[in-house]
C-alpha positions in Angstrom: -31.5 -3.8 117.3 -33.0 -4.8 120.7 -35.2 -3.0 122.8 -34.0 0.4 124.4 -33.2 -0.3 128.7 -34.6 1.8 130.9 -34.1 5.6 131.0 -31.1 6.8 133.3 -33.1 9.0 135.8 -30.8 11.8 137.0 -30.0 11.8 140.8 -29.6 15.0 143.1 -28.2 15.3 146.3 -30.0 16.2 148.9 -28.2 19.6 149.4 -29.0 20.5 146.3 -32.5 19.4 146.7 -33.0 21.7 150.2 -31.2 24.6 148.8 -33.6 24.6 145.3 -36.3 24.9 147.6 -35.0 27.1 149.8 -34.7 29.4 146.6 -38.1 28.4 146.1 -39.8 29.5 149.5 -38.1 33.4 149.5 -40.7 36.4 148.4 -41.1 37.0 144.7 -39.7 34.1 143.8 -42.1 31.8 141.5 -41.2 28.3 141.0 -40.9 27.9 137.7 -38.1 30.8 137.6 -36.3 28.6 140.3 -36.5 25.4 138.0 -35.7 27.3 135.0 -32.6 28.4 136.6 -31.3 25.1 137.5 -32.3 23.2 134.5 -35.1 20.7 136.1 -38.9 20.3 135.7 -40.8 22.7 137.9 -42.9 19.4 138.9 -39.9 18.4 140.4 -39.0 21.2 142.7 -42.8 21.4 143.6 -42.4 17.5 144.5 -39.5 18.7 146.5 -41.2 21.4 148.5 -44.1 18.9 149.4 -41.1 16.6 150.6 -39.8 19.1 153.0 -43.3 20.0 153.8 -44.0 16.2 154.8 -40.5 16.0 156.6 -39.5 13.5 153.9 -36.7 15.2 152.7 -34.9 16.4 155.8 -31.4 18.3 156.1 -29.5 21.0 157.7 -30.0 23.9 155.5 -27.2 26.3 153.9 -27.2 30.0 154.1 -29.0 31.3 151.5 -27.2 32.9 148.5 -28.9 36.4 148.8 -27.2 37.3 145.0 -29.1 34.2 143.2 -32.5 35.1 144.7 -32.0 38.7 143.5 -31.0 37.4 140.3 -33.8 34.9 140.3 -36.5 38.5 140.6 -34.0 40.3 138.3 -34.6 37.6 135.6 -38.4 37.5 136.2 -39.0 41.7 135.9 -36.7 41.8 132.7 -38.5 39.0 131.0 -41.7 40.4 131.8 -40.5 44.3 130.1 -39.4 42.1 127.7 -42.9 40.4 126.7 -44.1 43.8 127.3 -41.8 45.7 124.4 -42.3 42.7 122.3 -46.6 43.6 122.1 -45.9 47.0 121.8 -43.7 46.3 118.8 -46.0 44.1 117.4 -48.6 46.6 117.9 -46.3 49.5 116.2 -45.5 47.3 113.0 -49.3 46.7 112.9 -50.3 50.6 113.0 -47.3 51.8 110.4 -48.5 48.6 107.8 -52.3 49.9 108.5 -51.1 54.0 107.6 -49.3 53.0 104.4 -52.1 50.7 103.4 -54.4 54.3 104.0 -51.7 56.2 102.0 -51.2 54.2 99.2 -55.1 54.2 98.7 -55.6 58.2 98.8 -52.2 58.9 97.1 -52.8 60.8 93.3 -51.1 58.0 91.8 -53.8 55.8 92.7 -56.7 57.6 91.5 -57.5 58.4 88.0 -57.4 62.4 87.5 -58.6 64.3 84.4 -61.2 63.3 81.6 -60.7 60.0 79.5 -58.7 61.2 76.4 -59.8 59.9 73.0 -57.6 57.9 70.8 -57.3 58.8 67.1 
């Protein structure tokens, strides 16, 4: 076998550049949940945004899509409740293992009741 060439680097347009970080720049909206939603590194789009900011990456920008930002937030509260239910679970399964630990120590069965009999 040879040695591997050079890694294919994916290219984007520059539309799609300007419009991730326009998606990017609206309130509530964290990078990373803009990246996510694309599929690229949130490096990237942060490498972007300095771009613009630099007047490197220069275009006429789209109207934004109102829907996909809203999405974007949507995304971002459900995954939070989502961590959220997941710790209280955990917390839940944690409390009923600790009660029937407690219960199975004080139960009758556990215990020894009555006086030692004596074997004939």
């Amino acid at each position: 076998m040879g040695t591997p060439g050079p890694q294919k680097v994916p290219r984007y347009e520059l539309e799609f550049k300007l419009k991730a970080v326009q998606m990017s720049n609206q309130p509530g909206v964290l990078v990373k949940d803009v990246a996510q939603s694309l599929c690229i590194h949130p490096f990237m789009l942060s490498k972007w945004r300095k771009q613009v900011r630099d007047g490197v990456l220069k275009g006429k920008l789209a109207p934004i899509d109102v829907a996909a930002v809203g999405e974007l937030q949507r995304l971002r509260e459900l995954e939070h409740k989502y961590k959220r239910l997941q710790m209280e679970h955990d917390i839940l399964k944690k409390a009923i293992r600790f009660a029937s630990e407690l219960k199975a120590k004080s139960s009758p069965s556990s215990k020894q009741t009555g006086k030692p009999g004596r074997s004939r």
